[in-house]
C-alpha positions as CSV (number, residue, x, y, z in Angstrom):
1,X,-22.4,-79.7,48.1
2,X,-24.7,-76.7,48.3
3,X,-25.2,-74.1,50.7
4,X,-28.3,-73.9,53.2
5,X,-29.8,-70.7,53.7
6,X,-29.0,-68.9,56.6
7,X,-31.7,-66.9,58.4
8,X,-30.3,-63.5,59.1
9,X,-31.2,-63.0,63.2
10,X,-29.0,-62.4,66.1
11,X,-27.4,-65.9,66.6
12,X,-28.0,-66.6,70.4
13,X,-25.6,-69.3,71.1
14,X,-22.3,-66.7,72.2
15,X,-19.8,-68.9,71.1
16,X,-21.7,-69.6,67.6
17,X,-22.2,-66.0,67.6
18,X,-18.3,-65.2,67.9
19,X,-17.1,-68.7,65.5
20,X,-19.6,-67.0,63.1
21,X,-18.7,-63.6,63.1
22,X,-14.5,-64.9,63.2
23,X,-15.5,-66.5,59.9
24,X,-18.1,-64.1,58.1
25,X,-15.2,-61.1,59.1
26,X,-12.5,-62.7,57.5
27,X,-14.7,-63.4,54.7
28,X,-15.5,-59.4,54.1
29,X,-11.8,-58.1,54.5
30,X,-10.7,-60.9,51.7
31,X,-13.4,-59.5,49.7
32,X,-12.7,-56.1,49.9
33,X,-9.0,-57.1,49.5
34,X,-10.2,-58.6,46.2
35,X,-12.5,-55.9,45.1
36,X,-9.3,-53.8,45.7
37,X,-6.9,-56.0,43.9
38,X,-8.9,-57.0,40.6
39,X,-11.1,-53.5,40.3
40,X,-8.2,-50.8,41.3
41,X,-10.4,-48.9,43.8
42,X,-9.4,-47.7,47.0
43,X,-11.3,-50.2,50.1
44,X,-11.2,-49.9,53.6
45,X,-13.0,-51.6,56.2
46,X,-14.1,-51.0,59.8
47,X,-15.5,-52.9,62.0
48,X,-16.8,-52.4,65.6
49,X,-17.5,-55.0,68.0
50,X,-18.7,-55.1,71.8
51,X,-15.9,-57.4,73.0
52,X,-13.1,-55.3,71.5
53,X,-12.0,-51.9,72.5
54,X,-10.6,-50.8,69.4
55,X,-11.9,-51.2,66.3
56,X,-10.4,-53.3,63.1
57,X,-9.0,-51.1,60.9
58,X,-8.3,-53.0,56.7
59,X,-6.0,-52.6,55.6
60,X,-4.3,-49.9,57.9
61,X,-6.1,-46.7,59.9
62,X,-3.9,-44.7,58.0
63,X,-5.0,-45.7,54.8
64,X,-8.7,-46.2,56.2
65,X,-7.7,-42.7,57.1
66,X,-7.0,-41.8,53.9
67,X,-9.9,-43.2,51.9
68,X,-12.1,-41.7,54.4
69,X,-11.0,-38.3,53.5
70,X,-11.0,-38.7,50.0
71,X,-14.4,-39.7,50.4
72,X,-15.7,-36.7,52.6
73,X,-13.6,-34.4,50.7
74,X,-16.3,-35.0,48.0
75,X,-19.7,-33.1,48.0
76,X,-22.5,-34.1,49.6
77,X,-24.5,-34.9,46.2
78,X,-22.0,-37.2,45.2
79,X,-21.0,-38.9,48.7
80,X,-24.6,-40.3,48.7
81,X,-24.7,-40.4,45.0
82,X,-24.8,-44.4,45.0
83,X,-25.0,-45.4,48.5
84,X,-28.1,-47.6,49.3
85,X,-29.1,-48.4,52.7
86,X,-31.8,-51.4,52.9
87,X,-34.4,-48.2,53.4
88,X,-34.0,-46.9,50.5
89,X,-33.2,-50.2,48.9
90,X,-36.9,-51.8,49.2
91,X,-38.8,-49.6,47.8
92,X,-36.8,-49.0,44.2
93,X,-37.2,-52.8,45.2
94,X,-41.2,-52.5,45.7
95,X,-41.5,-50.2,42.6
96,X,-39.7,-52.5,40.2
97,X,-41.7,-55.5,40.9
98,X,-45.1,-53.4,41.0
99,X,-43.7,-52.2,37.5
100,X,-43.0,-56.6,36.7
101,X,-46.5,-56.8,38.5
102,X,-48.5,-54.3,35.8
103,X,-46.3,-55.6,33.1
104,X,-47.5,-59.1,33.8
105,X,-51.9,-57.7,33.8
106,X,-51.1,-56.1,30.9
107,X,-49.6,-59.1,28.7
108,X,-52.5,-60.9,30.4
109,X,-55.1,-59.1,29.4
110,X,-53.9,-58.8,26.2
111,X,-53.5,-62.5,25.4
112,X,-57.1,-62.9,26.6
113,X,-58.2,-60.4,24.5
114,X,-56.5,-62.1,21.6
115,X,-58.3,-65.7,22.7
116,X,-62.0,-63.7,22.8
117,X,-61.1,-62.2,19.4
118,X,-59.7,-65.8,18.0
119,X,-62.8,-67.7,19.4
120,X,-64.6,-64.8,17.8
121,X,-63.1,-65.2,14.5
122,X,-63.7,-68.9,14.4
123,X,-67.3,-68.7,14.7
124,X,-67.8,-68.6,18.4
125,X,-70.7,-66.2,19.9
126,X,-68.3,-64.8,22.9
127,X,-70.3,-61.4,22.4
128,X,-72.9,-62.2,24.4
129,X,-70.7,-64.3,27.2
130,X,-68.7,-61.0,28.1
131,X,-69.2,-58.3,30.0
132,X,-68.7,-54.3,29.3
133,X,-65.6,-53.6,30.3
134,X,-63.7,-56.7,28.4
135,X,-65.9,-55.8,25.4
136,X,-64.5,-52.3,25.5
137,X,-61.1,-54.0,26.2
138,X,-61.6,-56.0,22.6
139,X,-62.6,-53.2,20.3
140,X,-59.4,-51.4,22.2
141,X,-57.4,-54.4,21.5
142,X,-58.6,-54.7,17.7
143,X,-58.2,-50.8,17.2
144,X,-54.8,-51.4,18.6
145,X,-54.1,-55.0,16.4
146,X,-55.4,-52.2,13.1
147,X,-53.2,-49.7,13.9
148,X,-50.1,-52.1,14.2
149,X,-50.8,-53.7,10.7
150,X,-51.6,-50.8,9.2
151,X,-48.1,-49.0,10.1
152,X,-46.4,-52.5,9.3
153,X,-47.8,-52.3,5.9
154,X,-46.8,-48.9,5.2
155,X,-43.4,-49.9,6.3
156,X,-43.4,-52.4,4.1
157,X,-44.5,-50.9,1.4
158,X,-41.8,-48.1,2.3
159,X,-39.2,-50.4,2.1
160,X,-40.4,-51.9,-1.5
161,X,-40.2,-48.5,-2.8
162,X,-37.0,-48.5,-1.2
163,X,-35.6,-51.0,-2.7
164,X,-36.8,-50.4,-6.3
165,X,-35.4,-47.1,-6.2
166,X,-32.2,-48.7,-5.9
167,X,-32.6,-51.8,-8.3
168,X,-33.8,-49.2,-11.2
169,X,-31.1,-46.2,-10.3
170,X,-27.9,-46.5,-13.1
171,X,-24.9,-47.8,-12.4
172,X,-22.1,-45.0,-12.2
């Protein structure tokens, strides 16, 4: 059976809260023990709660302690080298979807393009059913269509003289 989606907000209920938390904290210290165990790197965990006055400390605070200083024994440039916060998370986030996003027009506009220039080629007046700008776009997109066949026939023909060269070299 499949999982429901939680909705990450503070859980009011105290004793849901504290059942959940139980759970969800036993579920991060087996996977850092796991991450540690199949990937050879050096995991510690601490975790702060209201209700307790000392922290919990995986696997030990002296080897939290350790990894700790290994860690800050390390410049500042690398420290923060590949630590993400969700701050700085969302907007590589934001940029890669705008990036999907302009992608996505472009294709777009290029497959309509290609219809208009189709519906052109089949005998259909679409010069006089577009406006300026998507004209423009088409005699772009042609140029562009040109251009493409014309460096895939001098690759082609490249490769023919290619493989003559070989057929009509002598054997050694």
């Amino acid at each position: 059976m499949g999982r429901r989606k939680v909705r990450l907000e503070l859980i009011t209920n105290d004793s849901v809260r504290k059942t959940t938390f139980r759970k969800r904290k036993g579920g991060l210290l087996k996977k850092a023990s796991e991450l540690k165990t199949l990937c050879g790197v050096d995991t510690c965990a601490i975790i702060y709660t209201a209700s307790d006055a000392e922290p919990h400390v995986w696997p030990s605070p002296e080897d939290a302690q350790r990894v700790l200083e290994r860690f800050q024994s390390l410049p500042s440039k690398k420290q923060g080298k590949h630590m993400l916060n969700h701050e700085d998370y969302r907007p590589k986030d934001v940029s890669m979807l705008e990036l999907k996003l302009e992608n996505g027009i472009k294709r777009n506009q290029d497959l309509e393009m290609e219809l208009l220039l189709l519906d052109h080629l089949s005998g259909k007046n679409v010069v006089d059913l577009i406006k300026d700008d998507e004209m423009k776009m088409l005699y772009q997109s042609v140029d562009d269509k040109v251009r493409d066949l014309t460096l895939q026939m001098a690759n082609l023909k490249a490769s023919e003289v290619e493989e003559d060269a070989h057929s009509t070299a002598p054997a050694n």
